[in-house]
C-alpha positions, 0 to 999 in steps of 0.5 A: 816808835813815834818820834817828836822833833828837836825843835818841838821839845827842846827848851831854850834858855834866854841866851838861846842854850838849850837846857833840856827837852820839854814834853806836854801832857798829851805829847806824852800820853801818845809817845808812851801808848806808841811805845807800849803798842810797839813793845806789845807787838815786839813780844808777840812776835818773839813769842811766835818766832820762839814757837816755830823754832820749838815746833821746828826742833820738837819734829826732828824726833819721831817722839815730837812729831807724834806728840804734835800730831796728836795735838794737832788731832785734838785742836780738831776735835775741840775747833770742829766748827773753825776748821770747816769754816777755814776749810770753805773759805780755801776752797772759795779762794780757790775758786775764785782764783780760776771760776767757771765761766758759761756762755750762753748759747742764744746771746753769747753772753759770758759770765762766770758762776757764783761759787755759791751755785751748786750747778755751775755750768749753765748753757743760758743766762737767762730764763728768756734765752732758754725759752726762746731757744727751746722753743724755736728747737721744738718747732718742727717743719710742716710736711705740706698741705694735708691731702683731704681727696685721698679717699676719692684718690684711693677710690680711683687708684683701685680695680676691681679685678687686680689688687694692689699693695698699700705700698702701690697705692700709696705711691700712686695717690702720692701719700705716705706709706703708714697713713695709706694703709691704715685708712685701707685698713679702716675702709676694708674693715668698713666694707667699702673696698675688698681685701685679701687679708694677707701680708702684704694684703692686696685691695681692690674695688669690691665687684658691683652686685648684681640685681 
């Protein structure tokens, strides 16, 4: 309640008595819009308290906590659209109570998800940092200078009366093993070497012919 003070009401006499209280139009209006205000609030809080205490006294029997049950189940049905909408701001509370918190990868940088995201672990804050760590993982290391003489190699490497594996040759040209027998292949196929076309197959030097 809101309260004037003493000397702002009290009426004097001319011999300095007080004689009474004296309120002002406005002064009055807003004292007495206070006292509504608070008699208004004071009974709506009766009115709760009184509610609990009845819903209180009304579970203590299996009949009264049936019958709220029930009414509980009915505002439900009624309010579906308040009940969700109650139930996403929980779980946004919730949320954001103890976010997800990412960190990047690339930079290290932090920062917690918005609970609007749908994924929220993220192992980049960025777009840039995503490609760049991408990219630097896709780059392979180059296996060294591509041998071009490895046909003259393979050439110098055979003999025409003793044959020699794929893998004999390659380790004596110094290439790989796969990449060695694929071009005897070819060449045998072509006619340029001679092949026994077993397995493993042994390449030679195909004999001079003869005039």
């Amino acid at each position: 309640m809101t309260l004037a003070r003493l000397d702002e009401v009290v009426a004097f006499d001319e011999e300095g008595g007080i004689v009474g209280l004296q309120f002002d139009g406005r002064a009055r209006r807003i004292q007495e819009a206070q006292e509504r205000k608070e008699a208004q609030e004071f009974a709506e809080l009766v009115a709760r308290l009184e509610r609990r205490n009845w819903a209180k006294r009304s579970r203590a029997t299996p009949e009264g906590y049936e019958r709220q049950r029930a009414a509980m189940i009915r505002y439900r049905e009624a309010n579906r659209a308040r009940m969700r909408q109650l139930e996403r701001d929980r779980r946004r509370r919730k949320y954001e109570e103890n976010p997800v918190v990412n960190k990047c990868q690339e930079c290290g940088r932090e920062w917690p998800a918005p609970y609007e995201k749908c994924n929220k672990r993220s192992r980049f804050c960025s777009r840039s940092c995503r490609n760049r760590n991408h990219g630097r993982t896709r780059v392979r290391p180059t296996l060294g200078i591509r041998q071009m003489d490895v046909r003259e190699a393979i050439f110098a490497a055979l003999r025409p009366d003793v044959g020699a594996t794929a893998k004999a040759i390659a380790k004596a040209v110094g290439g790989k093993e796969p990449s060695v027998k694929t071009l005897l292949s070819r060449m045998a196929r072509a006619g340029e070497i001679a092949s026994d076309r077993r397995r493993p197959a042994l390449y030679s030097l195909k004999p001079p012919s003869s005039p």
